[in-house]
Backbone bond lengths (Angstrom), bond angles and torsions (degrees), N, CA, C in turn:
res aa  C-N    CA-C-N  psi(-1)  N-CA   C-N-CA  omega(-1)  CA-C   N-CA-C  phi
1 X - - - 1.460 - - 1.526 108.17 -
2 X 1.109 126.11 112.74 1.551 140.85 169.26 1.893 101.38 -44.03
3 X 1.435 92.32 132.24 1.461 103.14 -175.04 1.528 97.08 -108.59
4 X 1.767 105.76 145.78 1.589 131.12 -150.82 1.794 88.08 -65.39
5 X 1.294 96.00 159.62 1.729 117.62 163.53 1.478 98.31 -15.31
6 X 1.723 115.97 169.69 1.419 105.15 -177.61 2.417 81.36 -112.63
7 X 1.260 98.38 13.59 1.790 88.26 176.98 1.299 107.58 -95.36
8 X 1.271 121.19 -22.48 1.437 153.98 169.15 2.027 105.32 -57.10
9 X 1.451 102.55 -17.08 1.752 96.18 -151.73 1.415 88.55 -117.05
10 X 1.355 114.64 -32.23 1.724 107.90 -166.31 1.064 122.98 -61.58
11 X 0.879 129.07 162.86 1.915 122.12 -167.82 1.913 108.74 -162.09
12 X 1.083 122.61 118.38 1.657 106.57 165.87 1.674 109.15 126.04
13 X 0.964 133.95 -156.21 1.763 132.01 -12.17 1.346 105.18 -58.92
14 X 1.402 105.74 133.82 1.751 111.94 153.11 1.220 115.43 -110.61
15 X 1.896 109.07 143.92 1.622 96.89 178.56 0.884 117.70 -60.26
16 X 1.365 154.18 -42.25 1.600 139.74 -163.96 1.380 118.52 -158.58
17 X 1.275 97.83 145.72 1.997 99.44 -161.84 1.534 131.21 -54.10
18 X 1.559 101.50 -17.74 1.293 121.83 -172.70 1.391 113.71 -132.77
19 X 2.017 118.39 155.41 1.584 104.21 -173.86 1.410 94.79 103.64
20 X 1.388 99.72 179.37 1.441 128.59 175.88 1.145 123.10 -119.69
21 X 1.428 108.05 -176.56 1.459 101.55 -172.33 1.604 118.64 81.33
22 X 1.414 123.12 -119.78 1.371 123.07 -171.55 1.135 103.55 -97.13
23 X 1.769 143.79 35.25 0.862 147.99 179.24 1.246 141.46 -69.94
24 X 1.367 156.73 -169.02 1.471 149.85 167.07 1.562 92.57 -95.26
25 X 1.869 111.61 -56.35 1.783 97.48 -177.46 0.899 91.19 -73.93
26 X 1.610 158.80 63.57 1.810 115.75 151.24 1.340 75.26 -114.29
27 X 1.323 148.93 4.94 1.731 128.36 -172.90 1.269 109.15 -92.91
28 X 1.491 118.29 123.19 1.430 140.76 169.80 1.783 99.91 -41.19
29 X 1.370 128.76 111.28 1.427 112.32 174.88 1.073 114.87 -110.48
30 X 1.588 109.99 13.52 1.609 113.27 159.26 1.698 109.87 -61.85
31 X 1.689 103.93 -12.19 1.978 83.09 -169.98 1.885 87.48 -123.48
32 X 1.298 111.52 47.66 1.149 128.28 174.35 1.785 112.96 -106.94
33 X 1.532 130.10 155.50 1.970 100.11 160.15 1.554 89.14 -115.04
34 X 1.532 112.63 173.88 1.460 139.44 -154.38 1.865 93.51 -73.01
35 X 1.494 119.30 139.17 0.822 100.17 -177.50 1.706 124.44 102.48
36 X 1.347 132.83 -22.28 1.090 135.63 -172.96 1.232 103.66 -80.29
37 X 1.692 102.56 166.13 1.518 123.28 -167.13 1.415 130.37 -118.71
38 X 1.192 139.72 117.95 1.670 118.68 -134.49 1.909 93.82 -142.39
39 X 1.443 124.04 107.12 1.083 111.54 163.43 1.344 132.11 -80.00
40 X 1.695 135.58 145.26 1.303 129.80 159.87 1.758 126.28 -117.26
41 X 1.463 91.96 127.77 1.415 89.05 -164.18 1.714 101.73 -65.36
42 X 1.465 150.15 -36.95 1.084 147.07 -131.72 1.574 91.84 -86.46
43 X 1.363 143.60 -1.57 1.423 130.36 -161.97 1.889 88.57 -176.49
44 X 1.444 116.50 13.82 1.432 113.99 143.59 1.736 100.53 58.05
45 X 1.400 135.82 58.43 1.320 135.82 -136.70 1.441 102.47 -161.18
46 X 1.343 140.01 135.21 1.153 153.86 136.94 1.731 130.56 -38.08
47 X 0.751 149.97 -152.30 1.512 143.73 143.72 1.586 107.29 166.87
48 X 1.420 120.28 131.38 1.705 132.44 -167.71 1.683 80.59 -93.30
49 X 1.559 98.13 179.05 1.666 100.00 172.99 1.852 75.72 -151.94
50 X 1.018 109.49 135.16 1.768 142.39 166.39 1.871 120.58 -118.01
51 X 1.524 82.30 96.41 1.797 87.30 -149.24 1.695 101.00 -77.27
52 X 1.554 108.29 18.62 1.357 109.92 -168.44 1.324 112.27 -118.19
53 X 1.460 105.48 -22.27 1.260 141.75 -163.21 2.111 103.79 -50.96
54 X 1.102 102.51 131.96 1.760 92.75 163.18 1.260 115.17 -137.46
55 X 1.326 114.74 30.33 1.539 116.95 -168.25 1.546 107.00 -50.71
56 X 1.451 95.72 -174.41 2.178 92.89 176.31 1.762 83.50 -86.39
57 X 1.171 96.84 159.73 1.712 118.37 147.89 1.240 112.13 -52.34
58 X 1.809 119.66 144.44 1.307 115.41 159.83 1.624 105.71 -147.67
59 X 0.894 132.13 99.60 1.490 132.84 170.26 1.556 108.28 75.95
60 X 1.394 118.66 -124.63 1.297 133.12 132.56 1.577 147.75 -102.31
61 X 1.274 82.56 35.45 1.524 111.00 174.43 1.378 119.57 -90.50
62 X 0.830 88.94 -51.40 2.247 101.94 178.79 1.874 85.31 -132.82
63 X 1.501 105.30 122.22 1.363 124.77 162.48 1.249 134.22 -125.07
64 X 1.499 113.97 99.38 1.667 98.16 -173.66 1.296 113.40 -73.65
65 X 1.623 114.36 147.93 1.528 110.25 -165.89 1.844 91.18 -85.16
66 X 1.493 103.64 171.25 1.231 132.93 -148.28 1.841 89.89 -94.25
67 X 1.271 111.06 -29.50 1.544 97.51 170.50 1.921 95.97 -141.18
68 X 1.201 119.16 -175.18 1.540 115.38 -166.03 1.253 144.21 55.37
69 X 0.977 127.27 140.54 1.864 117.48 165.77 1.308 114.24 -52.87
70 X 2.080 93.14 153.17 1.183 115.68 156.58 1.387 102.44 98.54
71 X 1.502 110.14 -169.17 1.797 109.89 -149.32 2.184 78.25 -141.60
72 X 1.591 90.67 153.36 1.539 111.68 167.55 1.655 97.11 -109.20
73 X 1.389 104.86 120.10 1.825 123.32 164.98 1.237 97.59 -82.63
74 X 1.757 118.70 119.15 1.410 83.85 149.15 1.821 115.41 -102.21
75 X 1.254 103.61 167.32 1.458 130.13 -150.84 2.476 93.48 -87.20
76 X 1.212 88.48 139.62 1.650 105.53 173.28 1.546 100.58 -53.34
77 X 1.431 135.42 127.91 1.526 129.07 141.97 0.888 136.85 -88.35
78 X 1.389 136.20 -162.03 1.372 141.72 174.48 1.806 107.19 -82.60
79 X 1.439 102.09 175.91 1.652 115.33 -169.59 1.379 95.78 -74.25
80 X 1.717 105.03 144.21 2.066 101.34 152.79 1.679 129.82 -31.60
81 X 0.902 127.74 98.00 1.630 123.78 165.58 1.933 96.79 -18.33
82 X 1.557 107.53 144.56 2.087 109.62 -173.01 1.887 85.48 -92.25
83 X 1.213 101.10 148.63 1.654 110.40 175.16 1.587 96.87 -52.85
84 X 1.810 92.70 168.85 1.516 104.40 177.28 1.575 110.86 -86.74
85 X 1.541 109.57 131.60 1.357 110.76 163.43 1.611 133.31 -31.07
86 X 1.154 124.65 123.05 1.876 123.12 162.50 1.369 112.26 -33.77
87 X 1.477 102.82 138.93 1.458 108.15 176.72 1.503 112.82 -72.82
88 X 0.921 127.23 142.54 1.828 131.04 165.88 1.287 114.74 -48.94
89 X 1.412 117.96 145.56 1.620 104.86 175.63 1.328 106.43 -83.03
90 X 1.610 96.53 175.99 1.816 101.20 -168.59 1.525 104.99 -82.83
91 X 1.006 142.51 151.06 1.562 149.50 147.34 0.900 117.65 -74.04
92 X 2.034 103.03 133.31 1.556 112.15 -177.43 1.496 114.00 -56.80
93 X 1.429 67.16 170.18 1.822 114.88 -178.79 1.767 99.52 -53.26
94 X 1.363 129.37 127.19 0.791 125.29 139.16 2.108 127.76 -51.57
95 X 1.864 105.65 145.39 1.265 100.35 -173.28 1.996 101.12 -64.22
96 X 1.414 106.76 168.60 1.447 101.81 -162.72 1.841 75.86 -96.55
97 X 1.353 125.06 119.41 1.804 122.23 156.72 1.380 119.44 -74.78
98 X 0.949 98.58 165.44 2.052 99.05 160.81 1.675 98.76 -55.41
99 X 1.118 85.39 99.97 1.879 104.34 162.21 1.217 90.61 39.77
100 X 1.260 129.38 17.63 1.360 120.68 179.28 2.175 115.05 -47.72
101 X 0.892 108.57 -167.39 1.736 108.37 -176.77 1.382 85.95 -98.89
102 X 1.152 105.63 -176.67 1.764 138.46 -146.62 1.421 98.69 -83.43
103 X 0.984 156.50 166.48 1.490 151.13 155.07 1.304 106.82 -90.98
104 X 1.090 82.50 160.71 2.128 87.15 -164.09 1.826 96.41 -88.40
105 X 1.912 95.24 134.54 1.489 113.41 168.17 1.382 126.44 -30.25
106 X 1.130 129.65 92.65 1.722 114.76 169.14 1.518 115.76 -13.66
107 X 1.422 98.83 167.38 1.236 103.64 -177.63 1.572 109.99 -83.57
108 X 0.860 131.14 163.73 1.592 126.02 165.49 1.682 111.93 -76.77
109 X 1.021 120.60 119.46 1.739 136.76 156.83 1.648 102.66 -12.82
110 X 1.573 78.94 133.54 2.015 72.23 166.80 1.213 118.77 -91.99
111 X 1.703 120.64 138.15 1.793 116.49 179.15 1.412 103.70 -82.83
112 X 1.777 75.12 144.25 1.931 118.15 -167.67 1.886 89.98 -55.68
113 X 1.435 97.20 137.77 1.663 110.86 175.86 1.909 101.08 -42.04
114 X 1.454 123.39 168.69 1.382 137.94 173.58 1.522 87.86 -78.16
115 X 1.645 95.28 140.89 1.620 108.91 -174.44 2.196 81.53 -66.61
116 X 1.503 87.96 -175.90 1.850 105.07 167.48 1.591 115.41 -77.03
117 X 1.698 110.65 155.77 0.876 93.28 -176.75 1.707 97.69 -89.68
118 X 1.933 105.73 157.56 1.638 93.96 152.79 1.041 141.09 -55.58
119 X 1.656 106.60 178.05 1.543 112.11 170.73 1.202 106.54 -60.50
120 X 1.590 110.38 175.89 1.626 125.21 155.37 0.914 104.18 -67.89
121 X 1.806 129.72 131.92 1.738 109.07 141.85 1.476 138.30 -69.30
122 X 1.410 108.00 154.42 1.242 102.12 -177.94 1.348 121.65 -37.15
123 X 1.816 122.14 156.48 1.157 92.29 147.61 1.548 146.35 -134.68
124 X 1.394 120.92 -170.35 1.292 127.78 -130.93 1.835 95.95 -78.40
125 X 1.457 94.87 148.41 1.597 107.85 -172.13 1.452 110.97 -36.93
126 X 1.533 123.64 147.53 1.377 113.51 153.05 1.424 108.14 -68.31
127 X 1.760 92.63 162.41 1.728 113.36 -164.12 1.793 77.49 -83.11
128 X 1.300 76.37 158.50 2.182 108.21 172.28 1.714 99.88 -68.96
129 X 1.390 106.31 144.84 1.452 114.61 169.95 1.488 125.86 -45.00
130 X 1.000 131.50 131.09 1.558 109.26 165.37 1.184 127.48 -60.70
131 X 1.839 127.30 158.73 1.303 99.77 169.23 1.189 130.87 -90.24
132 X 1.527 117.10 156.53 1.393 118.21 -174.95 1.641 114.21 -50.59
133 X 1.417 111.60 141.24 1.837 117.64 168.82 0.970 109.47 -49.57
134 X 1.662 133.57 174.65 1.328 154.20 -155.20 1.694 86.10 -120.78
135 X 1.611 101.58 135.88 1.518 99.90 -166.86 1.386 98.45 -92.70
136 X 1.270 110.61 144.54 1.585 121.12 175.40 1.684 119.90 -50.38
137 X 1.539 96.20 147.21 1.556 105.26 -169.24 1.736 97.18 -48.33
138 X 1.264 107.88 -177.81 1.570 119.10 176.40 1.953 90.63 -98.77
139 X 1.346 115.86 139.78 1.507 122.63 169.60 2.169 97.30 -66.19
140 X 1.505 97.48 150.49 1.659 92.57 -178.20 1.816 98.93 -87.81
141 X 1.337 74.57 168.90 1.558 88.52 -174.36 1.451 117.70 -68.64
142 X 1.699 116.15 135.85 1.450 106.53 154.60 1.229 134.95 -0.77
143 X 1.444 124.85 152.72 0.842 103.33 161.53 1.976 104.79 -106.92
144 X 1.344 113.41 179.43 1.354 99.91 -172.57 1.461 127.23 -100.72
145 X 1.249 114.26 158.22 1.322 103.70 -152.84 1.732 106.40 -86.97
146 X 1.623 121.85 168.41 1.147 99.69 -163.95 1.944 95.23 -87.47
147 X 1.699 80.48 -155.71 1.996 88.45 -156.60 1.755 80.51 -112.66
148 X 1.575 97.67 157.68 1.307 116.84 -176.08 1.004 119.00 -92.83
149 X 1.233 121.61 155.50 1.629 122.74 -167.71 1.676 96.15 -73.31
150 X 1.740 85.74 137.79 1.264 97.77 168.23 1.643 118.97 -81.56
151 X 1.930 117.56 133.57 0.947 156.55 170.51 1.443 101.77 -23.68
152 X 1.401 153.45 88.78 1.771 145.54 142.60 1.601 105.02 -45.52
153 X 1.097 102.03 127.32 1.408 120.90 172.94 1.751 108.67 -136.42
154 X 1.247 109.12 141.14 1.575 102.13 -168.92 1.625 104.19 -95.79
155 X 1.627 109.71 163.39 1.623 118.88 170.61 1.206 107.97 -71.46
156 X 1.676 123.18 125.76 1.517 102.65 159.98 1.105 113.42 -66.59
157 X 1.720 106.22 164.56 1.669 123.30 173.59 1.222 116.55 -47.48
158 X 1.439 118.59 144.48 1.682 125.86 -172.86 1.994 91.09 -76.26
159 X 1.397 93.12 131.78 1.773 84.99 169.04 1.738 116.72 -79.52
160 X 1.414 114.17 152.72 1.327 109.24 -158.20 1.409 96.36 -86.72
161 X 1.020 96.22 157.27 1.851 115.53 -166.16 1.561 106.99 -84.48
162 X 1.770 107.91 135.73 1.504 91.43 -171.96 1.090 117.04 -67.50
163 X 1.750 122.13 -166.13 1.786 108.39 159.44 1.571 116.15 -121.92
164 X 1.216 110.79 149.33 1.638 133.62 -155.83 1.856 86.37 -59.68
165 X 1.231 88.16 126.61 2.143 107.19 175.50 1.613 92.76 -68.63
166 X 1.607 103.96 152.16 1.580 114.89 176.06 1.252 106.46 -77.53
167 X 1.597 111.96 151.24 1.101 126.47 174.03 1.208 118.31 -58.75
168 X 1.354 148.74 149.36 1.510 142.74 -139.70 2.024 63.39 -115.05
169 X 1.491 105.96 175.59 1.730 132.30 -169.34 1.559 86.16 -94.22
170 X 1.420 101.72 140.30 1.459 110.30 158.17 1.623 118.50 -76.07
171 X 1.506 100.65 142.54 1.565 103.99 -164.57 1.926 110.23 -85.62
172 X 1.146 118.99 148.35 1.204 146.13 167.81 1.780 91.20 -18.32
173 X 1.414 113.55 141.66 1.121 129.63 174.75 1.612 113.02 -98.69
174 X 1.561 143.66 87.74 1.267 147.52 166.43 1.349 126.77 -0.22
175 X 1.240 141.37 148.00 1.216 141.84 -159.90 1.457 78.39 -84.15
176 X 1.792 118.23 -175.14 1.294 120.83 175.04 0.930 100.41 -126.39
177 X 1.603 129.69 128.85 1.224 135.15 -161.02 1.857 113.68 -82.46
178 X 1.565 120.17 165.62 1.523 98.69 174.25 1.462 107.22 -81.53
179 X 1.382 115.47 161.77 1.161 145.16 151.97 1.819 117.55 -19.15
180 X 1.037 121.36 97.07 1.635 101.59 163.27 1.368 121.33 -61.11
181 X 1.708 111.79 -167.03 1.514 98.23 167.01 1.743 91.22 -104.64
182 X 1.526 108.10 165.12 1.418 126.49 177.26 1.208 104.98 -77.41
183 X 1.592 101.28 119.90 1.725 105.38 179.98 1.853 101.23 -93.97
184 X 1.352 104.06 -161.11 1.530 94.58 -175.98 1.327 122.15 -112.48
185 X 1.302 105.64 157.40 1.452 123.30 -139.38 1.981 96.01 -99.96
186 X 1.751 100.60 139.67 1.315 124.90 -165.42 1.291 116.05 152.84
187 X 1.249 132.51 165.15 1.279 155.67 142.10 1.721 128.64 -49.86
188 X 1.101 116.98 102.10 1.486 113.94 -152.81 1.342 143.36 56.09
189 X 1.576 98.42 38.05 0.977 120.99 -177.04 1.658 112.97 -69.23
190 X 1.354 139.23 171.32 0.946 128.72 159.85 1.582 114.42 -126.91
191 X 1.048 107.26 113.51 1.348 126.46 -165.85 1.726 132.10 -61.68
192 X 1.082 155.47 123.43 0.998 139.92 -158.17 2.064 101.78 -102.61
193 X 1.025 82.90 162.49 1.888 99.84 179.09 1.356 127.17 -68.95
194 X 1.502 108.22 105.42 1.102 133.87 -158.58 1.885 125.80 92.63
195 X 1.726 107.74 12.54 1.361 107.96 -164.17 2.043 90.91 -80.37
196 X 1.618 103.49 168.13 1.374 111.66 -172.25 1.668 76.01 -103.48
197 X 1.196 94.43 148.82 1.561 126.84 163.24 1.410 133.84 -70.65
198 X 1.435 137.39 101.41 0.850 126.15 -146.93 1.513 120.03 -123.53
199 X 1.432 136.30 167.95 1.495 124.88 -159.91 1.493 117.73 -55.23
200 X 0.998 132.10 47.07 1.503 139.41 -155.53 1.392 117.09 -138.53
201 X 1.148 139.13 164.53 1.877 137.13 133.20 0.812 138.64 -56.76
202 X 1.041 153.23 105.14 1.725 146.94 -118.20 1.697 101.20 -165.57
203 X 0.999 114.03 139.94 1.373 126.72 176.74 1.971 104.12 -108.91
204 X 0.937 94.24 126.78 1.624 88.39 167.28 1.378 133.77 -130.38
205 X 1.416 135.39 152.10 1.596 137.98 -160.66 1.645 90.29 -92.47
206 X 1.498 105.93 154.30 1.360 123.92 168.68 1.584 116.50 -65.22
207 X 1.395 118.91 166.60 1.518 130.84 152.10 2.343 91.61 78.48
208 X 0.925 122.31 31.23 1.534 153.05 -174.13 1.628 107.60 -118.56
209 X 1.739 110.56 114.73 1.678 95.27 144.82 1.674 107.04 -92.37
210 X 1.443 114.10 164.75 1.423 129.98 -175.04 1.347 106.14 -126.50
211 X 0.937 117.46 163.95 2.018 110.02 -171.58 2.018 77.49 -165.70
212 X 1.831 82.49 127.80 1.665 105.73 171.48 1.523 88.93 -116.68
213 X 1.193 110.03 116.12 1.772 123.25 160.41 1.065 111.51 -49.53
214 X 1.371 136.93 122.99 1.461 136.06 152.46 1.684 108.12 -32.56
215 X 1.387 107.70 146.06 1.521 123.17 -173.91 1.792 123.38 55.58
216 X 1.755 99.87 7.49 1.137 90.60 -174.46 2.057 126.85 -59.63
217 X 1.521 93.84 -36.64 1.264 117.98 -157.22 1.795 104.69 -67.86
218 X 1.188 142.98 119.66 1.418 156.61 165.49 1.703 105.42 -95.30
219 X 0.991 125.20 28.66 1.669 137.21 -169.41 1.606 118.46 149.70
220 X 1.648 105.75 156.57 1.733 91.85 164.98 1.111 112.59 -83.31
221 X 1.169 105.90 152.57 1.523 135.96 147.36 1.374 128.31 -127.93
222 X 1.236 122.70 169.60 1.531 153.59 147.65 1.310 154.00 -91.77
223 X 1.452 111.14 131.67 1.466 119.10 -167.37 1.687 96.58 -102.04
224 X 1.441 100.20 146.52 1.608 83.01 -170.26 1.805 82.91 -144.13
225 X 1.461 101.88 107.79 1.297 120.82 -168.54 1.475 120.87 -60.61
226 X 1.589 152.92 126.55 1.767 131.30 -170.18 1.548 102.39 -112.97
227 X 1.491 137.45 103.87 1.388 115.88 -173.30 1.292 96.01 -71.37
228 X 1.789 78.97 148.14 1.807 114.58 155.41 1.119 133.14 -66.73
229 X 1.164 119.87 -158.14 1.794 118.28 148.55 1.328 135.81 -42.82
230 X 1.158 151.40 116.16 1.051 152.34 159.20 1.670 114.97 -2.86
231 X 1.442 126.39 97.61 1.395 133.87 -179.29 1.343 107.07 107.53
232 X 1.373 124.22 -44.28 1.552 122.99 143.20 1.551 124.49 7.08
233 X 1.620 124.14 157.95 1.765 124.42 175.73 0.501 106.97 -155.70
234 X 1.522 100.29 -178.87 1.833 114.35 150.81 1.942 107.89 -142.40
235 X 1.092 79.77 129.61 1.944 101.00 164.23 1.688 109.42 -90.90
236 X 1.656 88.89 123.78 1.731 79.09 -164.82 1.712 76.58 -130.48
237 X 1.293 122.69 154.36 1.568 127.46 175.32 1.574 110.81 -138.28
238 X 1.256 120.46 89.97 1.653 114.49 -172.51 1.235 93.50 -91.33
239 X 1.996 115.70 141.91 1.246 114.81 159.38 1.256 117.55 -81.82
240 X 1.127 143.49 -164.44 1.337 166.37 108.84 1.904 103.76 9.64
241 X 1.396 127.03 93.79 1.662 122.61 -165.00 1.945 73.69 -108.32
242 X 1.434 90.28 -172.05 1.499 124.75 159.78 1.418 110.06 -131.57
243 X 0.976 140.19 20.20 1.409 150.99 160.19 2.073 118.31 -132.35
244 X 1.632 114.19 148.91 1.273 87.63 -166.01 2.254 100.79 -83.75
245 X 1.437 98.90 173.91 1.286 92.07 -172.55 2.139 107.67 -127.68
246 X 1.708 107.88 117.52 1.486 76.72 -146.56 1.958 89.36 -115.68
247 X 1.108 104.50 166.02 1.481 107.95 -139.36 2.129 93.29 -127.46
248 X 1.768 119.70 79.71 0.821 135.18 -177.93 1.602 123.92 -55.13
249 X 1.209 147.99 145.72 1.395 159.32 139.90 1.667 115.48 -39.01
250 X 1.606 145.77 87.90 1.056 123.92 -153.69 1.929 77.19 -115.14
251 X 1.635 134.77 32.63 0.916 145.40 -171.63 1.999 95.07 -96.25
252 X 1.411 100.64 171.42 1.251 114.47 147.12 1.810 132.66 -20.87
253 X 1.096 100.70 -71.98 1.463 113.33 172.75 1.256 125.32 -71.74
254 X 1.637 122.88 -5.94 1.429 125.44 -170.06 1.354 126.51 20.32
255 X 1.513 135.29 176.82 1.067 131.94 165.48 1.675 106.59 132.30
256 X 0.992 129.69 175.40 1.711 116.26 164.17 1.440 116.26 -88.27
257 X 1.393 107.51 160.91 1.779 105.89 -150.86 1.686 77.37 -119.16
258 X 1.081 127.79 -23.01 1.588 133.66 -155.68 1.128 126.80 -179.67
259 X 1.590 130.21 138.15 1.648 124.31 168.91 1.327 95.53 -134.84
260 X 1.337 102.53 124.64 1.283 120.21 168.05 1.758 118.53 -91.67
261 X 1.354 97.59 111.08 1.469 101.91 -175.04 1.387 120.24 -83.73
262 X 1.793 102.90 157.59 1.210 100.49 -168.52 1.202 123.28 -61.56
263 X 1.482 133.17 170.96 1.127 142.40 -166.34 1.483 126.45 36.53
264 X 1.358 121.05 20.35 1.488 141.42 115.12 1.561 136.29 -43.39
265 X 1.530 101.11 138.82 1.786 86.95 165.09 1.939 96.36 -142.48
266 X 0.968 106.33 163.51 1.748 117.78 171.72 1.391 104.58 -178.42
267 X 1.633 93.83 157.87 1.407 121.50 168.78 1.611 102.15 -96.21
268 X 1.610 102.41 131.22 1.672 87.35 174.94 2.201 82.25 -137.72
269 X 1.298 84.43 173.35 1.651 115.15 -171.38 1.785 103.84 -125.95
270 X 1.128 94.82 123.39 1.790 104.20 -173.81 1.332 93.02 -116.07
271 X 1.482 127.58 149.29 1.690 133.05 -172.30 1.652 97.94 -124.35
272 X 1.327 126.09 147.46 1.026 128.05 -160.76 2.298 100.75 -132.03
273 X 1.604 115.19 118.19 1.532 96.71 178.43 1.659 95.84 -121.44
274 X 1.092 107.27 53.39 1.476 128.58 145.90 1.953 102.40 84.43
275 X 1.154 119.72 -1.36 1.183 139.22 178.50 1.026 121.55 -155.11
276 X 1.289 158.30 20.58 1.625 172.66 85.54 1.063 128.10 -94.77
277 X 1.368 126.33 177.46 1.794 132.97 170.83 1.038 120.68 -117.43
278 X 1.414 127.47 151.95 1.433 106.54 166.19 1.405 120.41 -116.99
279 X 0.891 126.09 -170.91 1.826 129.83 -154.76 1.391 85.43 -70.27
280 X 2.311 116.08 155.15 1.039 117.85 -179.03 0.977 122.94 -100.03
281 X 1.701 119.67 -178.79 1.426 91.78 -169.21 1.637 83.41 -139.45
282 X 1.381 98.54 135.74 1.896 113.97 -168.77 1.595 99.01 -89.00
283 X 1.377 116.35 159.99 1.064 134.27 167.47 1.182 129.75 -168.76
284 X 1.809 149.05 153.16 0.964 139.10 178.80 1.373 115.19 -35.10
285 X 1.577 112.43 172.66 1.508 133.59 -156.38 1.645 78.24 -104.04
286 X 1.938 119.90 114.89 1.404 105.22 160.31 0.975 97.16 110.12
287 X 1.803 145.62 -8.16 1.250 150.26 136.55 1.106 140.65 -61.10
288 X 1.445 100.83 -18.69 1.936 115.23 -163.65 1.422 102.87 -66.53
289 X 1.420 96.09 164.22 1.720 102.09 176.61 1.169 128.72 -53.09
290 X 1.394 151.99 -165.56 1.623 142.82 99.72 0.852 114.22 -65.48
291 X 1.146 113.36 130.36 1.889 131.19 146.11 1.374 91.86 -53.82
C-alpha cells in the first residue's frame, strides 16, 4: 500500500523522545497516518511511526506511544561533530623602542585539523507488512438450466380376454324312490328300517333305507349315521329341502361325511367296516341298491 505525501507525514519537533508533556510518547497516533516522521530536538533524531508495529519497547529506540497504535523507529543519524581545535599560542612582546610604535600583533595560532567524520548509523527497522485486502464478494450463482422434455413412451396393448368355457349339460333327474314308513320323531332318535325322516336330528342304525320327503325340512338338521357290522349301510334318499341337510360320522373318526344342500335331492349309499364309515357315494333317484 503506497504511503501518503511525505507533507502529509511530518510531525513535531518534540523536546524529548520519552515522558510527557512535549514528548514523542505523549502523541495520540491514532490521529497520526502510518508512516509519519517526527523530529526531537533533545537527542537531535528522526523517528518512523509503524502504526502496525508491536515490537517490545526498547529505550528510545522503539517507543510505544502513550495512547494509539504502533511503534516509534528511531531513524540512523549523522557522525559526532570532531572537538574544537587548541588555541595558538600568543606571540611575543615586541622590544619596547624610544616611544617607538606598537609591535606588530602575533600571528594567530593555527586551527586544530576537523575532528573525523562518524560512522553511519545503523539502519532503521523495516516498516510492518501491510494489511492484506478484503477478499472479493463471491460472483451469484447461475442461473439454472431448464428441465428436459419429458420422454412419451406408449401403453402396451390390453391382452384380449379369454372366453367363458360351456356349461357342462345338466344331469338326468333320479327315479323317485317309495316312501318308507315314518319312524318316530325326536332328536337322537334311533330310527327303525324303512322309517321316513323327519324335520328333526335323528341318529340312525345301519343296514336301513331312510327317505327325507321333499319339503319336509322348516330348518337344518342332521343325520348322524352309527356303523354296523362290517359290510353293513345305509340307504339314505333326501328329496328336494329348502334348508341344507348335513349327514354326520357317529363312527370312530367322526366329523361330517356330507351336506346336502338346499334345493338338491340324491340317493346316497354309506358303507359300514364295523367301526367307521366311509365317504358316500350319490347316485340317481331309482338306482340304489337292495337291502
Amino acid at each position: 500500500m503506497p504511503l501518503p505525501p511525505v507533507a502529509q507525514r511530518i510531525t513535531g519537533p518534540f523536546a524529548t523522545p520519552l515522558g510527557g508533556g512535549n514528548s514523542l510518547q505523549a502523541q495520540n497516533t491514532g490521529l497520526l497516518v502510518d508512516g509519519s516522521i517526527a523530529q526531537v530536538n533533545s537527542n537531535g533524531r528522526q523517528y518512523y511511526l509503524d502504526l502496525e508495529s508491536t515490537a517490545t519497547p526498547s529505550g528510545d529506540d522503539i517507543i510505544e506511544p502513550a495512547a494509539g497504535p504502533g511503534r516509534w523507529f528511531k531513524q540512523a543519524g549523522g557522525g559526532a561533530s570532531g572537538g574544537t581545535g587548541a588555541t595558538g599560542g600568543t606571540g611575543n612582546t615586541g622590544s619596547t623602542g624610544a616611544t617607538g610604535g606598537t609591535g606588530a600583533t602575533g600571528a594567530p595560532g593555527t586551527a586544530s585539523n576537523t575532528g573525523a567524520t562518524g560512522s553511519t548509523g545503523s539502519t532503521g527497522a523495516t516498516g510492518g507488512t501491510g494489511a492484506t485486502g478484503r477478499t472479493g464478494s463471491t460472483g451469484g450463482t447461475g442461473a439454472t438450466g431448464s428441465t428436459g422434455a419429458t420422454g412419451a413412451g406408449t401403453t402396451g396393448a390390453t391382452g384380449a380376454t379369454a372366453g367363458t368355457g360351456a356349461t357342462g349339460g345338466t344331469g338326468s333327474t333320479g327315479a323317485t324312490g317309495a316312501t318308507g314308513a315314518t319312524g318316530a320323531t325326536g332328536a337322537g332318535t334311533v330310527l327303525t328300517t324303512g322309517a321316513a325322516l323327519t324335520d328333526a336330528d335323528v341318529t340312525l342304525a345301519s343296514s336301513v333305507r331312510y327317505v327325507l320327503p321333499a319339503g319336509t325340512l322348516t330348518a337344518p338338521h342332521t343325520a348322524t349315521l352309527t356303523p354296523g357290522a362290517a359290510g353293513a349301510g345305509f340307504v339314505l334318499e333326501i328329496g328336494t329341502q329348502g334348508f341344507n341337510y348335513t349327514i354326520n360320522n357317529g363312527g370312530a373318526a367322526l366329523g361330517t361325511l356330507y351336506t346336502v344342500i338346499a334345493g338338491t335331492r340324491f340317493v346316497m349309499w354309506v358303507s359300514s367296516d364295523g367301526t367307521d364309515l366311509a365317504s358316500p357315494t350319490t347316485m340317481p333317484l331309482g338306482a340304489e341298491p337292495v337291502l
